[in-house]
N, C-alpha and C positions, 0 to 999 in steps of 0.2 A: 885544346879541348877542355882544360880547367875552365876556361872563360864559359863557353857553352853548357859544360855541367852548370854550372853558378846558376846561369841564367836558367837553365832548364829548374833547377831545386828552387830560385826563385817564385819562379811563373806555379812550381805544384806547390807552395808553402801560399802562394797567392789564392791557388784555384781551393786548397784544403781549407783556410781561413773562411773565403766567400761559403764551403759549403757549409762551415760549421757556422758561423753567421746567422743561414737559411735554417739552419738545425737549431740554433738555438731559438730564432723568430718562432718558430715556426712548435717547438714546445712552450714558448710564453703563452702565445696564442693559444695553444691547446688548453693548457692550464688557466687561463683567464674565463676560455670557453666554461670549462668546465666547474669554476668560479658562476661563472652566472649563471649556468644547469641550475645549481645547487640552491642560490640566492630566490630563481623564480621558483624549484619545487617550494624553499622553505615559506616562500610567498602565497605558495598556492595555499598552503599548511595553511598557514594563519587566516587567511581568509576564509575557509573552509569554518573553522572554529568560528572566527567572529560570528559567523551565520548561523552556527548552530547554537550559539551563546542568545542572538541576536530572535530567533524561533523560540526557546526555552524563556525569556523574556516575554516575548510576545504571546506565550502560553500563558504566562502568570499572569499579565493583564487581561487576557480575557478570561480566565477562571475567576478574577477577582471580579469585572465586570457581570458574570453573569451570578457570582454570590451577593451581589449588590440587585441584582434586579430580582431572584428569590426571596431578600429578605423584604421587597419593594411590595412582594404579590405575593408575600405571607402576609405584611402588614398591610395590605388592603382588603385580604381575607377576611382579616380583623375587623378592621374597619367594617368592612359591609355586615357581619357578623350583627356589630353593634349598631350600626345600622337597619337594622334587621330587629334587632332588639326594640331600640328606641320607635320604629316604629308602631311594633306590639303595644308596647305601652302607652303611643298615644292611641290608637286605637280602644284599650282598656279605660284609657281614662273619657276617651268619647260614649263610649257605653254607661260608666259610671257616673256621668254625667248626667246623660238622659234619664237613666233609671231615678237618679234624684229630684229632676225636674218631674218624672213623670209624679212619683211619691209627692213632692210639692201642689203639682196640680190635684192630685188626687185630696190632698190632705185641706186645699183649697175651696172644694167642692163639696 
C-alpha cells in the first residue's frame, strides 16, 4: 500500500502543480490585461490633450488671422479716406483753375 499511497501523492502533487500552473498563467494574464487597460486609457488621455492643445492652437491662428484682416480694412479705410481727400482736392484745383482762366479771359477782353 506504500507503493500505491506514493503513486496516488504523486499523481495529486502532479494534478496541484498543473492547477497552480493554470493559476499562475492565468494571473499573468490577468495582470498584463490589466497592463494594457491602463496603457490604452493612458493613451486615450494623451490623445485627448493633443486635441485640445491642437484646437487652442488652431484658435490662436485664426484670431491672429482675422487681426490681420482688421488691420487690412482699417487700413484701407484709410486709404479710401485719403482717397477721398485727394480727390476733393483735385476737384478744388479744377475749379481754381477755371476761375483763373476765366479771370485771364476776362482780363483779355
Amino acid at each position: 500500500m506504500r507503493r500505491s499511497d506514493s503513486v496516488f501523492n504523486t499523481e495529486l502533487q502532479n494534478n496541484d502543480s498543473s492547477t497552480d500552473t493554470g493559476a499562475k498563467i492565468s494571473l499573468w494574464g490577468s495582470a498584463i490585461s490589466t497592463l494594457g487597460d491602463a496603457l490604452q486609457t493612458l493613451g486615450a488621455a494623451i490623445s485627448i490633450e493633443e486635441s485640445r492643445i491642437s484646437d487652442i492652437q488652431q484658435q490662436q491662428e485664426l484670431d491672429k488671422l482675422q487681426n490681420q484682416i482688421d488691420e487690412l480694412k482699417n487700413d484701407q479705410v484709410q486709404n479710401n479716406s485719403q482717397s477721398t481727400d485727394i480727390e476733393k482736392l483735385n476737384k478744388f484745383l479744377e475749379i481754381i483753375v477755371k476761375r483763373l482762366e476765366k479771370e485771364d479771359d476776362t482780363k483779355e477782353n
